[in-house]
C-alpha positions as CSV (number, residue, x, y, z in Angstrom):
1,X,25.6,7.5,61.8
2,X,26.7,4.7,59.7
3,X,28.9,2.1,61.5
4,X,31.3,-0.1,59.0
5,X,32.5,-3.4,60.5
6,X,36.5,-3.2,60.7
7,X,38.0,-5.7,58.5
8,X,38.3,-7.9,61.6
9,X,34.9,-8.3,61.6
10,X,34.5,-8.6,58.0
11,X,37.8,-11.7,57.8
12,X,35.8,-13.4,60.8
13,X,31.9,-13.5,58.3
14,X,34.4,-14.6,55.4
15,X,35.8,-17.8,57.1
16,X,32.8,-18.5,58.7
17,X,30.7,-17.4,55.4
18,X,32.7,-17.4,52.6
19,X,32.7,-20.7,50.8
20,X,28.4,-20.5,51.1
21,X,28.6,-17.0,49.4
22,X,31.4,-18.4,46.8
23,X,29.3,-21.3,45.8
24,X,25.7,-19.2,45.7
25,X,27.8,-17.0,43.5
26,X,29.4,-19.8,40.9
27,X,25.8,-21.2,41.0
28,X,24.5,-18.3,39.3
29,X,26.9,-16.9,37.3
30,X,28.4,-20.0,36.1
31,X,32.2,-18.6,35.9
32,X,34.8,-18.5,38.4
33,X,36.4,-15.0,37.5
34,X,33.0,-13.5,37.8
35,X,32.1,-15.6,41.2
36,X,35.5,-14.3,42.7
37,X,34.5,-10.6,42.1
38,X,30.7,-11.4,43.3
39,X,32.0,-13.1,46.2
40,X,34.2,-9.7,47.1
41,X,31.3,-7.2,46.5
42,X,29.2,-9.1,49.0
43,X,32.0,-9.1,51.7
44,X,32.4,-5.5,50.8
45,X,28.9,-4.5,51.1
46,X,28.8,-6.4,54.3
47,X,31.8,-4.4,55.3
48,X,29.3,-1.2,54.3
49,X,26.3,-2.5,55.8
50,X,25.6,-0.2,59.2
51,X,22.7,-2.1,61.0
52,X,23.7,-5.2,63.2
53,X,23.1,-8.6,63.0
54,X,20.4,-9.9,65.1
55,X,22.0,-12.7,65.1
56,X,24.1,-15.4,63.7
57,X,21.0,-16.7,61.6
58,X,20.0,-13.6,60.2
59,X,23.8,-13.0,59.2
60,X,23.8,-16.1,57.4
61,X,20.4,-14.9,55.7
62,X,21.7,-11.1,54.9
63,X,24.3,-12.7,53.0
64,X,22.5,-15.4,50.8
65,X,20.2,-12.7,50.3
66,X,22.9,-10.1,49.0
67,X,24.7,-12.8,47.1
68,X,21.3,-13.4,44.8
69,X,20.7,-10.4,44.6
70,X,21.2,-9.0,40.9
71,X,22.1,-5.7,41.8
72,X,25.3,-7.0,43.0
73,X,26.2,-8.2,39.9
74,X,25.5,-4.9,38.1
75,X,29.3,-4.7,36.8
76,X,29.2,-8.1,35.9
77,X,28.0,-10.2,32.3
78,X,25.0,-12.4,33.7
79,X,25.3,-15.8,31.3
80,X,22.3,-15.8,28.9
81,X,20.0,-19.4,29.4
């Protein structure tokens, strides 16, 4: 059975989460717009995501891990280096 946090839950990992995911986000892609959307996908695949937290470290660790994750950036245009 897959459990999806309410949005509660989801508005209380953005304030407490948010800016770190934003920033991870601009880091990579290098463009506000695109950060934005990142930063939203993440938030909404934590919304998705139907195991718990262990705990608030490993929370903290889901979501840097999602937010480098280049699969999450599938509908986005990663800048060429």
């Amino acid at each position: 059975m897959n459990r999806i946090r309410s949005k509660e839950e989801v508005a209380d990992l953005y304030r407490r989460h948010g800016s770190m995911v934003y920033q991870i986000c601009l880091m990579l892609l290098k463009n506000v717009p695109d950060a934005e959307d990142a930063t939203q996908t993440v938030f909404q695949k934590a919304m998705e995501y139907d195991k718990p937290f262990c705990d608030p470290e490993h929370e903290k660790a889901w979501l840097i891990v999602t937010a480098r994750n280049p699969v999450s950036y599938t509908h986005l245009t990663l800048p060429t280096t």
